[in-house]
N, C-alpha and C positions, 0 to 999 in steps of 0.2 A: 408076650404078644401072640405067639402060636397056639401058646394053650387056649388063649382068649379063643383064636378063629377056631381050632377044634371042638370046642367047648358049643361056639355057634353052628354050627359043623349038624354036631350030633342032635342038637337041638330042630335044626330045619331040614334034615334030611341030605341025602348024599347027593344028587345034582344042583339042587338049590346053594348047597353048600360049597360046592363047588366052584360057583358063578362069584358067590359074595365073594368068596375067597382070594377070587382072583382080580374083583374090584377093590378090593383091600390094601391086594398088595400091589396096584399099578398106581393106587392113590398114595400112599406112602412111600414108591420108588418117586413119584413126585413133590413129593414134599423134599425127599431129599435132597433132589435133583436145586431144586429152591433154595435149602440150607446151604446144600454148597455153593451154589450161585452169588448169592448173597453175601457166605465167608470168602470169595473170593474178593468180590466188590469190597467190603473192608479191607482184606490185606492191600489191595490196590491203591486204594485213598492212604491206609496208614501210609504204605509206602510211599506214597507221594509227601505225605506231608512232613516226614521224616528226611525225605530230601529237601524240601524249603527249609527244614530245622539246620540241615547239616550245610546249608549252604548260608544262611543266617549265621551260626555260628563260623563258618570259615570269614565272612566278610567283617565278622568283627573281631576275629581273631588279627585281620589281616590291618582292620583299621586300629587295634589296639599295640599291633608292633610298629606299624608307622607311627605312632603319638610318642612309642618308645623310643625311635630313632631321631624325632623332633624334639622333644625330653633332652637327649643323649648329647645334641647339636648343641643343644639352649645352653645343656648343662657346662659342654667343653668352653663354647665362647665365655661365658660368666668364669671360668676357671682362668680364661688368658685374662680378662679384664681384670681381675683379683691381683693377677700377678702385678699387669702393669701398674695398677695402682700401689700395689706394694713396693713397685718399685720409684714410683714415685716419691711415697712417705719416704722410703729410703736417704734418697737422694736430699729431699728434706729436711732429713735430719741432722745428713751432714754438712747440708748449707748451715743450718741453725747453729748447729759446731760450731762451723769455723765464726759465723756473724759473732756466735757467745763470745770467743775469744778475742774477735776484735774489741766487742765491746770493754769486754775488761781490759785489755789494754790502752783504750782511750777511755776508760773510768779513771783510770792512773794518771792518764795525761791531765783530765778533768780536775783531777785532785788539783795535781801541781798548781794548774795554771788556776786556779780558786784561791790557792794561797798568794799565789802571784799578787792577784786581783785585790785581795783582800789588802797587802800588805801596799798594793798602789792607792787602794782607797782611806790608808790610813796615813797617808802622805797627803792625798788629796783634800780630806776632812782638813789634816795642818794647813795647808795652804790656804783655803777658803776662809779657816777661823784667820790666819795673818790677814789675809784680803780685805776681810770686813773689818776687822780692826783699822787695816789700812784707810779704806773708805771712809770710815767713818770720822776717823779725825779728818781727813780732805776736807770731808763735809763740815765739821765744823769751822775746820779754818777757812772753809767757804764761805759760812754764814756769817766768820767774824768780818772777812775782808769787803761783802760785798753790802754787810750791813742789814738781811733779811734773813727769815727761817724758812727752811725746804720747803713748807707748806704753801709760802708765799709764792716763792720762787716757783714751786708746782701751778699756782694759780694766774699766775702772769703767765707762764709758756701757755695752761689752758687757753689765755684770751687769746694769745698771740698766734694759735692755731683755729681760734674758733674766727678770729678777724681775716686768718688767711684762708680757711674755708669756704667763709664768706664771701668773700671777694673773689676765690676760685668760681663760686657757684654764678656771683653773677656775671662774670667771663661769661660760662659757660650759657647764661640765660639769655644775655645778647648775642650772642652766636647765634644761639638757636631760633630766637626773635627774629635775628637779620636773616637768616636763612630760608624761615617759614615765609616772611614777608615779599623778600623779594620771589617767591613763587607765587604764593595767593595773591599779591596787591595787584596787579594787571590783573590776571582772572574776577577777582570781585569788581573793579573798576570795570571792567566790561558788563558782568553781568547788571551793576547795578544802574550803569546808565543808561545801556540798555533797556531794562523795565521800565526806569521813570521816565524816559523819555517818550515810550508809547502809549504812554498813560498822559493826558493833557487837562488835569484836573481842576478846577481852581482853588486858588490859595487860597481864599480864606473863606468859609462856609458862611450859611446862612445863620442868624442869631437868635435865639428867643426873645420876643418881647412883652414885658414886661408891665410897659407906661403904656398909657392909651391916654391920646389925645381928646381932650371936650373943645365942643366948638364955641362956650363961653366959659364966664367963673359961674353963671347961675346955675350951671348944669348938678356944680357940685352941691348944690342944696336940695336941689329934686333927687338926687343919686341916695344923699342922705336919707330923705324923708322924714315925715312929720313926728318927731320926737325920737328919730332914727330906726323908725319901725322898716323903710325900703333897707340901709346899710345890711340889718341885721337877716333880714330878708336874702339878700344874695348874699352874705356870706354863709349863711345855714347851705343856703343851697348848694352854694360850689364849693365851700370847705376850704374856703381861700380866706383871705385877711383882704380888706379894701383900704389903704391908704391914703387920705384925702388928709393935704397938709399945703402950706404957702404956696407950695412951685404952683405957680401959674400954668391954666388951661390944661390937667396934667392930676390923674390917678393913680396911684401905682398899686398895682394887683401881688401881691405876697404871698407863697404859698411853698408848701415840702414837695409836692408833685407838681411837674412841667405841664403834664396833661391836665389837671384840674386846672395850673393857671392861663392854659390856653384855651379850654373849654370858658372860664371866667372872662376872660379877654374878649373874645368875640362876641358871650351875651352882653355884656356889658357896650360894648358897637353896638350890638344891635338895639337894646335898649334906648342908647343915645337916637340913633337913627330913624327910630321910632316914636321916640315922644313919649310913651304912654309906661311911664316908670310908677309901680305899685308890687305889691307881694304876689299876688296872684300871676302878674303879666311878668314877674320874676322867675317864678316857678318853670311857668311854660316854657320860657324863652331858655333857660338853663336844659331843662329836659328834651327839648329839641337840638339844643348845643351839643351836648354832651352826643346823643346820637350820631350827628353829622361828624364828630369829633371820632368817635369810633368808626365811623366809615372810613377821614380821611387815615388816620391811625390803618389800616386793610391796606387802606390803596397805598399807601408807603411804604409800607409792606411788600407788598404785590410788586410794586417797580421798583424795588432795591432788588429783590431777587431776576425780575425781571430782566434787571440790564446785567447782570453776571450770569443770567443763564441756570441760573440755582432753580431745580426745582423739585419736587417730591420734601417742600417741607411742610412739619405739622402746622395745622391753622392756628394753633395756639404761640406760633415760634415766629407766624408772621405779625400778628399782633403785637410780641415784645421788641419784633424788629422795628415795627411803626411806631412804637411808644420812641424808639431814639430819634425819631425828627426834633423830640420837644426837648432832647437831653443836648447839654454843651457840654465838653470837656476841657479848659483854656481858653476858652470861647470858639471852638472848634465842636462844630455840630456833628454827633457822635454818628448818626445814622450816613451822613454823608463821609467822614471819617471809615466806615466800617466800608462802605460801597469800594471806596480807594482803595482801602489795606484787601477786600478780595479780589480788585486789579491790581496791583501791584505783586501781589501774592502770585496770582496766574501766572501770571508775567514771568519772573523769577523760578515758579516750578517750573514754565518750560523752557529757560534755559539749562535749566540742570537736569531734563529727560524726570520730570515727575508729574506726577497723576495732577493736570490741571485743573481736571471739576473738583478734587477734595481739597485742593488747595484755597479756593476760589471762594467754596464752603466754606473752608475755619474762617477765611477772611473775614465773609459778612457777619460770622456769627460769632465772630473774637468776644465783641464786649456787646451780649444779649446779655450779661449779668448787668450792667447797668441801669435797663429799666425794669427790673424787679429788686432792686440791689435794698429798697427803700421795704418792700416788703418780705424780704428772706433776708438772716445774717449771715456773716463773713466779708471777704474782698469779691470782687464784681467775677474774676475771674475763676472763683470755686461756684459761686449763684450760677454763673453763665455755663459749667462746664456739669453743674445737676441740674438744668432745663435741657441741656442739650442731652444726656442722658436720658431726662425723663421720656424726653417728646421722640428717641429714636433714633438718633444721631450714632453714625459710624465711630466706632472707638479711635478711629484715627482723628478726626472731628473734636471728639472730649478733650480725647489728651492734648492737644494743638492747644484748646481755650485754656484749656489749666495751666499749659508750661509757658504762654507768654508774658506771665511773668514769675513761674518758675524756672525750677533748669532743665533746661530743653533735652530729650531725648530719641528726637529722631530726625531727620531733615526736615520735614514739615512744620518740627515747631521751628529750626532756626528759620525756615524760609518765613513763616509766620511775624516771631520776632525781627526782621529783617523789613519787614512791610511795614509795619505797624510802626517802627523808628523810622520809616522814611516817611511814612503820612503823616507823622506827626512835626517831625525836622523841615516838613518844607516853610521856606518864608513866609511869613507870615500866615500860617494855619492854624499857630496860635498863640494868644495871649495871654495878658495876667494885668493884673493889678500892679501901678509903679511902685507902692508900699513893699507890696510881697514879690516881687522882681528884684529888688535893690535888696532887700534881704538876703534871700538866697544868693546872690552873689557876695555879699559881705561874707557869708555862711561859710561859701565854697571857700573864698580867701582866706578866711581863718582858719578854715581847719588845713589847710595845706602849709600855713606857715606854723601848724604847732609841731610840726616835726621837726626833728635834730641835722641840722645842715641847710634850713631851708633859708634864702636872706630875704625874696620876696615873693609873691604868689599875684595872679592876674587874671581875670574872668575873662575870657573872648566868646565873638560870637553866641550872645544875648546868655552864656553862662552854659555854652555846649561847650567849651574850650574851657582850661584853666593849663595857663603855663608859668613854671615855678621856677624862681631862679636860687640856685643852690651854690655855697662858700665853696669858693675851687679847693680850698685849705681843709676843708672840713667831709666833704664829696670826691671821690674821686671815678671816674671816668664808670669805671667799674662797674660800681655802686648804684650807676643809674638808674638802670633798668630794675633792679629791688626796690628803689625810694620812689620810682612810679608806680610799679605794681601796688607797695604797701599804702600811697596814696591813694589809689582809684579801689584797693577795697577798702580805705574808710569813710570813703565818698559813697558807697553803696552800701555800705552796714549804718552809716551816719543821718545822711540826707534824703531828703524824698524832691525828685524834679522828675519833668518830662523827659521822652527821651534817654540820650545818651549824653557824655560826657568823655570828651578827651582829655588826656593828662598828658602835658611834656615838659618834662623838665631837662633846662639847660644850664647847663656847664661853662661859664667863660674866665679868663685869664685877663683880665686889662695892665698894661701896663703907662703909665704916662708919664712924659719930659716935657720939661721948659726948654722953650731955645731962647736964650737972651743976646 
């Protein structure tokens, strides 16, 4: 580097040379000055960061002797638990010892007392084989002495347990009868005279009729018409049958529908009343009948629900309630019959704390199957419980019309069923024919005397009663309450009547002396 500045030196002369010389070398003691500055500033940073190194390494030098002394801890506890459990097994083992050796000491005993066993069971096999031997001749000398074979003998104790079972059961059935009775029979006796009493109905309904009065015999030959062209005339029209026979002053109108024979009844009034009998003036008079006939059919309607308060029913459901003015059932007029059964009905729900308006309901609308019964199949009571379906009727309402003369399912129908045999039972509500009256009573008598013990059987109260008198010899006390029960169910799988039907049968002992 000096050669260099002498070199420049000699090149620019000796003051010049001089001056650079010494720019030279003041620029270069600064550069040094720089370098070293600099390698200081490095050793400074090294050293620092050689201390975070060394203090990094101490803190994990220091965290890796603590994990060793944690290690060291872990490792001595696991060392005591080893033990203890080693000494557990220990002790173990020498339970199991000594257990083995009891064991085989009462395997020995086991033995023994096996052979014991063995040698009592083959004592006991001898004995059982003598036993049954024993037995068995018993038995036969049983059968010689008593003159039957086990089997029989088996079959007689069968009966003689099946007759005292029997006889237990019906203990047990009057008991139960007399005990339910004397709670419920004042209560029902309350409620039930109760409702009928506020109920002041009359007994016996209105009738359909049938016969229409003429005010001469000549009427019957204008009625006829000239080669029977008028007869043929109103029966086309009303769909009826015209009867014209000996009875004096007197037509009798015939027909499957109540409503066409009352439509036919009144034109035929009016005809009379009128004079002027032909086909044409047949026509009219029908077709205005029949009209009037559908309105009264509304208005019967309207005031059957009317007077029970019923309302929100479909107009189709008053309609078949108007069709029962013209229906009888025993000659008990069905629309007035249904008015009762939904007062008697109310009545009854509110002594027993139940919903009176749907009680009131099923009543009027029991037997709506009746006046459609001619145009839909089944019993009146499935017809009446798919119109009351159809037309909207609360399910408590359907089921009501179906179960009374079903089996009841919830208090509604008994309350139901309990109306309907009272509106039907009262005096004189309804009748029959003395042919088919006197039948059915011979019916009821017969079937009650074909049972075993019976001596005589008795219709009361017009054949709602039958009381049966039973061989005191042949019945006993007992027995009673079974030979009713089984009589009043064949009286209801057997026969068909109004109403109900009581059964009592009585038990008597006669004894009689002469005094001479």
């Amino acid at each position: 580097m000096v050669a260099v500045y002498i070199l420049i030196g000699l090149v620019l002369g000796g003051g010049a040379a001089a001056f650079y010389f010494f720019v030279l070398r003041k620029r270069e003691t600064q550069e040094l000055l720089a370098a070293r500055s600099s390698a200081e500033g490095i050793v400074t940073e090294a050293e620092k960061k050689a201390e975070e190194v060394r203090k990094e390494a101490h803190l994990e030098a220091r965290e890796v002797e603590n994990r060793a002394h944690e290690y060291e801890n872990e490792t001595r506890q696991r060392r005591l638990e080893l033990q203890q459990v080693e000494q557990r097994l220990l002790k173990r083992e020498e339970s199991i010892e000594r257990k083995g050796d009891l064991l085989a000491s009462k395997e020995g005993e086991l033995q023994s007392r096996e052979k014991k066993v063995q040698d009592k069971e083959k004592a006991a096999q001898g004995m059982t084989e003598n036993y049954e031997r024993l037995v068995e001749q018993g038995r036969k000398e049983l059968e010689r002495v008593a003159g039957m074979s086990a089997e029989e003998a088996k079959q007689a104790l069968v009966g003689e347990m099946v007759a005292e079972a029997r006889l237990q059961a019906a203990r047990d059935v009057k008991s139960i009868e007399d005990e339910a009775r004397d709670r419920a029979e004042s209560n029902a006796k309350n409620i039930i005279a109760s409702a009928i009493s506020r109920y002041a109905g009359e007994f016996v309904a209105e009738q359909v009729v049938t016969v229409v009065n003429l005010p001469n015999e000549e009427m019957k030959g204008r009625i006829i018409g000239r080669e029977g062209r008028n007869i043929r005339a109103f029966e086309a029209a009303t769909g009826v049958d015209l009867i014209i026979d000996d009875t004096p002053d007197a037509v009798v109108v015939s027909g499957f529908s109540s409503v066409r024979r009352e439509v036919a009844r009144l034109s035929l009034e009016k005809l009379i009343s009128d004079g002027r009998i032909h086909p044409s003036r047949i026509e009219e008079i029908v077709k205005k009948t029949e009209g009037e006939v559908e309105a009264l059919i509304k208005q019967a309607g309207e005031k059957a629900a009317m007077e029970l308060n019923v309302y929100g029913l479909h107009a189709e459901l008053v309609k078949y309630l108007g069709r029962l003015r013209y229906r009888t059932s025993y000659g008990q007029n069905v629309l007035a019959h249904s008015v009762e059964v939904g007062f008697v009905a109310g009545l009854l729900a509110g002594e027993l704390n139940q919903n009176v308006k749907i009680a009131r309901r099923a009543g009027l609308l029991h037997d709506i199957g009746k006046a459609a019964d001619q145009e839909s199949e089944g019993p009146h009571h499935i017809v009446g419980c798919n119109l009351a379906k159809k037309f909207g009727e609360s399910a408590q309402v359907v089921q009501a019309i179906r179960a009374h003369h079903e089996q009841p399912e919830s208090i509604l129908d008994h309350i139901l069923i309990a109306a309907d045999a009272i509106s039907g039972a009262r005096p004189g509500a309804r009748r029959e024919l003395l042919e088919t009256y006197v039948k059915r009573l011979d019916d009821l008598e017969a079937l009650s005397r074909s049972f075993k013990g019976v001596d005589e059987a008795y219709a009361f109260q017009a054949g709602r009663e039958i009381r049966v008198l039973v061989k005191p010899e042949m019945v006993s006390d007992e027995e009673l309450s079974v030979l009713a029960h089984d009589i009043a169910a064949k009286i209801e799988q057997d026969l068909t009547y109004p109403g109900r039907i009581k059964v009592a049968v009585i038990r008597q002992t006669r004894v009689e002396a002469t005094a001479k």
